[in-house]
Biopython code that builds the backbone (N, CA, C, O; Angstrom):
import numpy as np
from Bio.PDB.StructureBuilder import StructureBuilder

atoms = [
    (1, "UNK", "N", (-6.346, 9.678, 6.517)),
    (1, "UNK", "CA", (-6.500, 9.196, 7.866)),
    (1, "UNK", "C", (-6.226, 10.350, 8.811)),
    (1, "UNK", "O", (-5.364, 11.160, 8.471)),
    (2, "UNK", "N", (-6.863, 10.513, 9.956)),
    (2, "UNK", "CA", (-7.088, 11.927, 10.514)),
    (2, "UNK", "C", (-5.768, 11.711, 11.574)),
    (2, "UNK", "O", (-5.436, 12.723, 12.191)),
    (3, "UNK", "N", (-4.991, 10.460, 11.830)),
    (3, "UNK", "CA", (-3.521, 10.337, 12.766)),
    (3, "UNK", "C", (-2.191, 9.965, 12.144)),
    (3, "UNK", "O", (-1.134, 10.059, 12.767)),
    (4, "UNK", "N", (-2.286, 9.513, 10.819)),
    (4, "UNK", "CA", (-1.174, 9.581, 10.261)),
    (4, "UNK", "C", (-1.490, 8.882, 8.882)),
    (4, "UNK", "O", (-2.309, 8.009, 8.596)),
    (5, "UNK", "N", (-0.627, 9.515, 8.180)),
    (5, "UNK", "CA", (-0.978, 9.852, 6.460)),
    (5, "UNK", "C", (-0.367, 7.904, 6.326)),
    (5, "UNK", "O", (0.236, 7.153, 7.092)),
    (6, "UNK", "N", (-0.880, 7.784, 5.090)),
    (6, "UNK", "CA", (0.048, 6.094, 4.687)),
    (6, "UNK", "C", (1.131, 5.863, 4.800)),
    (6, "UNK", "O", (1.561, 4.824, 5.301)),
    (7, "UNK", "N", (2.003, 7.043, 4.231)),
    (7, "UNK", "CA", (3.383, 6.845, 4.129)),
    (7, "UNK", "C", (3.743, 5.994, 5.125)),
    (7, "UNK", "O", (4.088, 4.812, 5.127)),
    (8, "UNK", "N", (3.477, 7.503, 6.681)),
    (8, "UNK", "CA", (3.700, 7.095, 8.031)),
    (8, "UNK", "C", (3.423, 5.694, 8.356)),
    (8, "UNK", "O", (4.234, 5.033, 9.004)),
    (9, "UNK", "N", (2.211, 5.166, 7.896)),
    (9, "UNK", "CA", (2.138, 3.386, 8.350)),
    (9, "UNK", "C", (3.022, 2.793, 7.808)),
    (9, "UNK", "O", (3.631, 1.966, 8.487)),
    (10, "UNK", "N", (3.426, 3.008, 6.346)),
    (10, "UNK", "CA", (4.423, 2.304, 5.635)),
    (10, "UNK", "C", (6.003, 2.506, 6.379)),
    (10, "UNK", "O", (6.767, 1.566, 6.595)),
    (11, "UNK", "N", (6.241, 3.705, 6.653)),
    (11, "UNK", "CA", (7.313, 3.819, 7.577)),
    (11, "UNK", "C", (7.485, 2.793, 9.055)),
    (11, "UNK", "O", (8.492, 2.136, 9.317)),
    (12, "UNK", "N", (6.135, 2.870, 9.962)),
    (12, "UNK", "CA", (6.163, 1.945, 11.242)),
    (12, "UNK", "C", (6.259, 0.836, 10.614)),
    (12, "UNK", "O", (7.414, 0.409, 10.624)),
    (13, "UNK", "N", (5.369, 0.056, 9.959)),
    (13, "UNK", "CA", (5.064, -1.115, 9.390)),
    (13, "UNK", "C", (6.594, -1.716, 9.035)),
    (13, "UNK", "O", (6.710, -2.941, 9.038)),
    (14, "UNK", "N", (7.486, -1.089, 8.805)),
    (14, "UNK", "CA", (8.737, -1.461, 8.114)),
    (14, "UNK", "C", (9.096, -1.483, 9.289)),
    (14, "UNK", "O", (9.098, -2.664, 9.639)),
    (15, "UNK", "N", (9.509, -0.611, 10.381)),
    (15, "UNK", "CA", (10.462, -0.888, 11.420)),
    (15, "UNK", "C", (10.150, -2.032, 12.733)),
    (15, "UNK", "O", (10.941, -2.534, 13.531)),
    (16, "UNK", "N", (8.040, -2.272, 12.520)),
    (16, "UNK", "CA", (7.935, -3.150, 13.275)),
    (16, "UNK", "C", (7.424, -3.930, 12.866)),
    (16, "UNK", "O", (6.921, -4.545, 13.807)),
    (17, "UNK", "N", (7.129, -4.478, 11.771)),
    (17, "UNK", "CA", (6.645, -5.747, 11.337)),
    (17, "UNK", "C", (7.162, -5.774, 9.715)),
    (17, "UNK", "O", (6.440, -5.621, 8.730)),
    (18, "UNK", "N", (8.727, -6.030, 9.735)),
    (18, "UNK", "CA", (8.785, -6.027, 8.210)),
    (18, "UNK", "C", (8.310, -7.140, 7.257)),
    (18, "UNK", "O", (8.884, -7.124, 6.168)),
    (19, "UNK", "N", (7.439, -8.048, 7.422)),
    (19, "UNK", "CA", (6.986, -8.874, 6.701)),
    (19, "UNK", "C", (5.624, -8.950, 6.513)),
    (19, "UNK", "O", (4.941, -9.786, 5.921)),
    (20, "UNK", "N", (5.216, -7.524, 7.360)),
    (20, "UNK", "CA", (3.415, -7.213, 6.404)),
    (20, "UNK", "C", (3.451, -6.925, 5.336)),
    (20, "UNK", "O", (4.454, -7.032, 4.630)),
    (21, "UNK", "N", (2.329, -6.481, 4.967)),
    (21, "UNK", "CA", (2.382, -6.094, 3.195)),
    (21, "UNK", "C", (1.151, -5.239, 3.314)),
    (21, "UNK", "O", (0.031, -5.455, 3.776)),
    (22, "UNK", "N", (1.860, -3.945, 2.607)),
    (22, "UNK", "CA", (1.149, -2.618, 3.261)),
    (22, "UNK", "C", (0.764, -2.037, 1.665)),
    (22, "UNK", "O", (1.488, -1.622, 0.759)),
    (23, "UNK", "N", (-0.719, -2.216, 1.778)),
    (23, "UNK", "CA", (-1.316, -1.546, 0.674)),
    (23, "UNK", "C", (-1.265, 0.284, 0.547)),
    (23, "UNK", "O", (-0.666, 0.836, 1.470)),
    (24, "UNK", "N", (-1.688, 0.926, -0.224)),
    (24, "UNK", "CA", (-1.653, 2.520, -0.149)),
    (24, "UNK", "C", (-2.912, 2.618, -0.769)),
    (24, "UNK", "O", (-3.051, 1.784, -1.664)),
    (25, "UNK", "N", (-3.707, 3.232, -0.621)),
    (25, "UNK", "CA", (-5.147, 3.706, -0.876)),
    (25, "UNK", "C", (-5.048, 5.125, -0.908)),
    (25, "UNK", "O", (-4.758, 5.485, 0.233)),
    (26, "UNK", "N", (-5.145, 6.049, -1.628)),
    (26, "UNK", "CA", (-4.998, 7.541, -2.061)),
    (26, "UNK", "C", (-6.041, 8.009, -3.154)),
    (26, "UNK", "O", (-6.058, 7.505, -4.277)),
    (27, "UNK", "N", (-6.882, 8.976, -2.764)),
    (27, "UNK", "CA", (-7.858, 10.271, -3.116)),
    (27, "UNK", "C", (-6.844, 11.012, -3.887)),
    (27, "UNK", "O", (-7.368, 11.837, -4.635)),
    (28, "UNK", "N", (-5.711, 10.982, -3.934)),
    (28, "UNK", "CA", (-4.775, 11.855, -4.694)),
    (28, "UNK", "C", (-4.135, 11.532, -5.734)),
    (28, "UNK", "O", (-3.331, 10.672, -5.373)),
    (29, "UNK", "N", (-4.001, 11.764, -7.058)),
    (29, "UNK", "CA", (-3.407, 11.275, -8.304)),
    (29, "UNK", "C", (-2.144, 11.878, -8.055)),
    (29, "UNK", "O", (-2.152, 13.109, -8.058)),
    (30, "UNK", "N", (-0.950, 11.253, -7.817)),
    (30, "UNK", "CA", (0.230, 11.476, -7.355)),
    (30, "UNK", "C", (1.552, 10.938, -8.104)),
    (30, "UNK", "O", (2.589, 10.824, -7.452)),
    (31, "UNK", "N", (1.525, 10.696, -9.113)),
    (31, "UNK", "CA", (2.340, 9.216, -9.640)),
    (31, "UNK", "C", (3.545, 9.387, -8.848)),
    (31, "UNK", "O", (3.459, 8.554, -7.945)),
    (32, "UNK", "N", (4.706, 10.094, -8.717)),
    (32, "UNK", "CA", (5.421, 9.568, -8.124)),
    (32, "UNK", "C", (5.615, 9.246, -6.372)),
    (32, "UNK", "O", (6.368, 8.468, -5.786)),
    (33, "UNK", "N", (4.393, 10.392, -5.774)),
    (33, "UNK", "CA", (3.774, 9.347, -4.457)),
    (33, "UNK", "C", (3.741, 8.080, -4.453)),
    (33, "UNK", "O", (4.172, 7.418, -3.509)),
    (34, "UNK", "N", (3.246, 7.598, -5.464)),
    (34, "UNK", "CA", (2.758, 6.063, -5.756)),
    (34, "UNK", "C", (4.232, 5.839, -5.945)),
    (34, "UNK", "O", (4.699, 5.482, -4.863)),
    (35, "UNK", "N", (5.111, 5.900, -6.835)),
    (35, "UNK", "CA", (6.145, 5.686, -7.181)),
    (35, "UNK", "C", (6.979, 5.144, -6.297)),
    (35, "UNK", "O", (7.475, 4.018, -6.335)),
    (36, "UNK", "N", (7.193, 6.425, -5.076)),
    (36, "UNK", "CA", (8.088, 6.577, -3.819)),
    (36, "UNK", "C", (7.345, 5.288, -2.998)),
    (36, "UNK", "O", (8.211, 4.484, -2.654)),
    (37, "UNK", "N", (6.260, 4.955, -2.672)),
    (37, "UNK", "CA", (5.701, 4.198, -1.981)),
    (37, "UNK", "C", (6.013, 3.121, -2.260)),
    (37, "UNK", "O", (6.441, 2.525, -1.271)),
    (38, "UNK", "N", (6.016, 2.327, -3.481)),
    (38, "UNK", "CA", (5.588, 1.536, -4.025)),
    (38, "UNK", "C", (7.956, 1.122, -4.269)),
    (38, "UNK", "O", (8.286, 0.007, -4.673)),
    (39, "UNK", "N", (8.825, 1.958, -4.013)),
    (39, "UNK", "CA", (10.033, 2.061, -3.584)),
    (39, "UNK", "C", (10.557, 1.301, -2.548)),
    (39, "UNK", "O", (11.428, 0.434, -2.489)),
    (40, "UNK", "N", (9.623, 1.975, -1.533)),
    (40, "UNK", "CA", (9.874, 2.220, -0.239)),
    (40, "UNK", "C", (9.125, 0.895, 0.740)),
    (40, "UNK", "O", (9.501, 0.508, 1.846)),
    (41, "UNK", "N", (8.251, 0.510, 0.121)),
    (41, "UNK", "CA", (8.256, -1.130, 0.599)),
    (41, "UNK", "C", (6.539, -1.197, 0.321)),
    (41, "UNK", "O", (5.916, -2.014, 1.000)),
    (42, "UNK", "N", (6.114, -0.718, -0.235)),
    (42, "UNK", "CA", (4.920, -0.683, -0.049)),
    (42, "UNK", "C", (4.211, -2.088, -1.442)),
    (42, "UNK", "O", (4.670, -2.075, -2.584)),
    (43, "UNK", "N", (3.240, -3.009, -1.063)),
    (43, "UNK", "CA", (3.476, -3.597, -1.753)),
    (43, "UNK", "C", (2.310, -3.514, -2.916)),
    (43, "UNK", "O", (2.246, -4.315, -3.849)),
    (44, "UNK", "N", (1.487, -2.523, -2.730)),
    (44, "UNK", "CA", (0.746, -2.080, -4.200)),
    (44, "UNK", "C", (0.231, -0.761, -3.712)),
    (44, "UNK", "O", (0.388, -0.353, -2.561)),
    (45, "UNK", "N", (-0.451, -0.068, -4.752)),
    (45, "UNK", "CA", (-1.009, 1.244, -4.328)),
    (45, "UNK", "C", (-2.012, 1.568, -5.303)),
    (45, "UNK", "O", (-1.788, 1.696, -6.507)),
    (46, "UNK", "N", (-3.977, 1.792, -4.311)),
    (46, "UNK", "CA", (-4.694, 2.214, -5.712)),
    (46, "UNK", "C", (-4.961, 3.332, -5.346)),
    (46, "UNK", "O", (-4.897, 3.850, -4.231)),
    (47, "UNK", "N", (-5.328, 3.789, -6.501)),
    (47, "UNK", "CA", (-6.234, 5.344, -6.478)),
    (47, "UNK", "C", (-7.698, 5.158, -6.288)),
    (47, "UNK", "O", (-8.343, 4.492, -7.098)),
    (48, "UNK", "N", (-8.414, 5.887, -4.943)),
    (48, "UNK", "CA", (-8.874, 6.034, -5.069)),
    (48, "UNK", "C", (-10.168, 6.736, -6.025)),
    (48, "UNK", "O", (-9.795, 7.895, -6.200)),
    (49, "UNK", "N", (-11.379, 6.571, -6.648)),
    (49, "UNK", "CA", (-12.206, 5.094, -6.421)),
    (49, "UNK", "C", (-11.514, 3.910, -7.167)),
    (49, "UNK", "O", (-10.792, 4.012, -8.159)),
    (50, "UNK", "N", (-11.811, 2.950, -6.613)),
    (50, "UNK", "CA", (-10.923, 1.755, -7.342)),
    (50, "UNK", "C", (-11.740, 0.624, -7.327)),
    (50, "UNK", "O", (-12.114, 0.372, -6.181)),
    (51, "UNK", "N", (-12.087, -0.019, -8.029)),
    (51, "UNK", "CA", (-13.098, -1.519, -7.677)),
    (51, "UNK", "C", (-12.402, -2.290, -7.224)),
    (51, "UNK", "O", (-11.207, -2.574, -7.149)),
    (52, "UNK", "N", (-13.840, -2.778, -6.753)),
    (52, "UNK", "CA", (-13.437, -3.355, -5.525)),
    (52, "UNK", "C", (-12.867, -5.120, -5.974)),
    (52, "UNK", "O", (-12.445, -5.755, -5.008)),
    (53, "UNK", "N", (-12.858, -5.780, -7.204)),
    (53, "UNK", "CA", (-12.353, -6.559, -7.727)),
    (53, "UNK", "C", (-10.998, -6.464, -7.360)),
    (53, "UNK", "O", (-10.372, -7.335, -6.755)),
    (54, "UNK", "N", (-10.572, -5.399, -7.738)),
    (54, "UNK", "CA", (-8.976, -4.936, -8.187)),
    (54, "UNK", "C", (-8.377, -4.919, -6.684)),
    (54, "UNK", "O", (-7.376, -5.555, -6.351)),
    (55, "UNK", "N", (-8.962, -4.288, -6.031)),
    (55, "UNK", "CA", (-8.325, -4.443, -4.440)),
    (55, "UNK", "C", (-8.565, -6.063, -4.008)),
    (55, "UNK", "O", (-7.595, -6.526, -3.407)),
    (56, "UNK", "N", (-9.383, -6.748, -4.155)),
    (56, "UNK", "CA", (-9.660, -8.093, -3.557)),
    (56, "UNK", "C", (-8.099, -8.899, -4.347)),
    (56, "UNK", "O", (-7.376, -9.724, -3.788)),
    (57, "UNK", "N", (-7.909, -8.278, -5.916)),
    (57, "UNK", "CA", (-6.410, -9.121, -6.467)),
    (57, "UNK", "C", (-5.851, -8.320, -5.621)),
    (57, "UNK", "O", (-6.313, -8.769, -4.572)),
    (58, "UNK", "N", (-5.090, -7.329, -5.283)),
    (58, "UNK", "CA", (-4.096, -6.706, -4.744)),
    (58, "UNK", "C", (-4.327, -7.279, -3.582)),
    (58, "UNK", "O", (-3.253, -7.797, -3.277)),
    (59, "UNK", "N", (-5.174, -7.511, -2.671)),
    (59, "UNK", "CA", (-5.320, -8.188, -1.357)),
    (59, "UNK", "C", (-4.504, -9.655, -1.015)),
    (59, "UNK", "O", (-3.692, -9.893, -0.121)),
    (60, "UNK", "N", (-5.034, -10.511, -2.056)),
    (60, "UNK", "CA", (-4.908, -11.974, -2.528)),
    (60, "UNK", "C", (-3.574, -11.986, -2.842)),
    (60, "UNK", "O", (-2.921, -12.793, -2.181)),
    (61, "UNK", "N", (-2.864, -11.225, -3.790)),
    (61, "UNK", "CA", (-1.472, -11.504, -3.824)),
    (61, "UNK", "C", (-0.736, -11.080, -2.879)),
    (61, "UNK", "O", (0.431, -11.469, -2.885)),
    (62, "UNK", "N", (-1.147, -10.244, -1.887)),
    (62, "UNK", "CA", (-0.483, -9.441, -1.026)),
    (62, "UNK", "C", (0.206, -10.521, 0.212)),
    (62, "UNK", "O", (1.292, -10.580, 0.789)),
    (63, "UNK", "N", (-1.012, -11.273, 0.247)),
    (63, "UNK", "CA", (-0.934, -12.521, 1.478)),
    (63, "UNK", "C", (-0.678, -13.823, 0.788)),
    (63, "UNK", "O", (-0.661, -14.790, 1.550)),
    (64, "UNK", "N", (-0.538, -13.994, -0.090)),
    (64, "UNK", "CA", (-0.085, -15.583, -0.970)),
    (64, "UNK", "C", (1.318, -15.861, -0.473)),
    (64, "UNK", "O", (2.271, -15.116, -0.241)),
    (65, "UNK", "N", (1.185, -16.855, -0.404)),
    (65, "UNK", "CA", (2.579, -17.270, -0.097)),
    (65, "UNK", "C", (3.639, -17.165, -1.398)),
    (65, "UNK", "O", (3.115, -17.424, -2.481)),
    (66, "UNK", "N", (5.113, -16.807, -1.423)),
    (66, "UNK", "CA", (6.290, -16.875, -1.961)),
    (66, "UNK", "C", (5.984, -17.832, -2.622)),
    (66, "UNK", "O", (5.401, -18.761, -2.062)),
    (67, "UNK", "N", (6.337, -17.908, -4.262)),
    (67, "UNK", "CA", (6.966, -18.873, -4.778)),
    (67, "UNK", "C", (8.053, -19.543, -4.419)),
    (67, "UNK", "O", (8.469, -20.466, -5.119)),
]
sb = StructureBuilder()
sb.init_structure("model")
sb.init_model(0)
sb.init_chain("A")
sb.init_seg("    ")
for serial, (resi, resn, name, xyz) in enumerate(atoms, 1):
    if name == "N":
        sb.init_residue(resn, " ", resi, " ")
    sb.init_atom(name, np.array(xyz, "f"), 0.0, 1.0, " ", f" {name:<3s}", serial, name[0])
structure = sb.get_structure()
């Protein structure tokens, strides 16, 4: 993103809306990027290319309501 990397959303996202659910989408094979993210509140993370199945589950559970 050409104004601020994911992390950075994952960082705001936490201080102003802590009950979104903040995907990570990354061009970069990083594992413990993913790792740290996925720590740090993030609530899934794909690597880019990723089908688009797999993001529609990560989407779907993202917004489901709590057991």
């Amino acid at each position: 993103m050409p104004e601020m990397s994911g992390v950075e959303v994952l960082d705001h996202r936490r201080r102003d809306c802590p009950t979104l659910p903040v995907v990570i989408m990354s061009g970069h094979e990083d594992v413990e990027a993913a790792r740290a993210t996925l720590r740090d509140g993030a609530f899934g993370y794909l690597r880019k290319p990723f089908r688009i199945d797999v993001l529609a589950g990560v989407v779907a559970a993202a917004v489901a309501p709590p057991n």
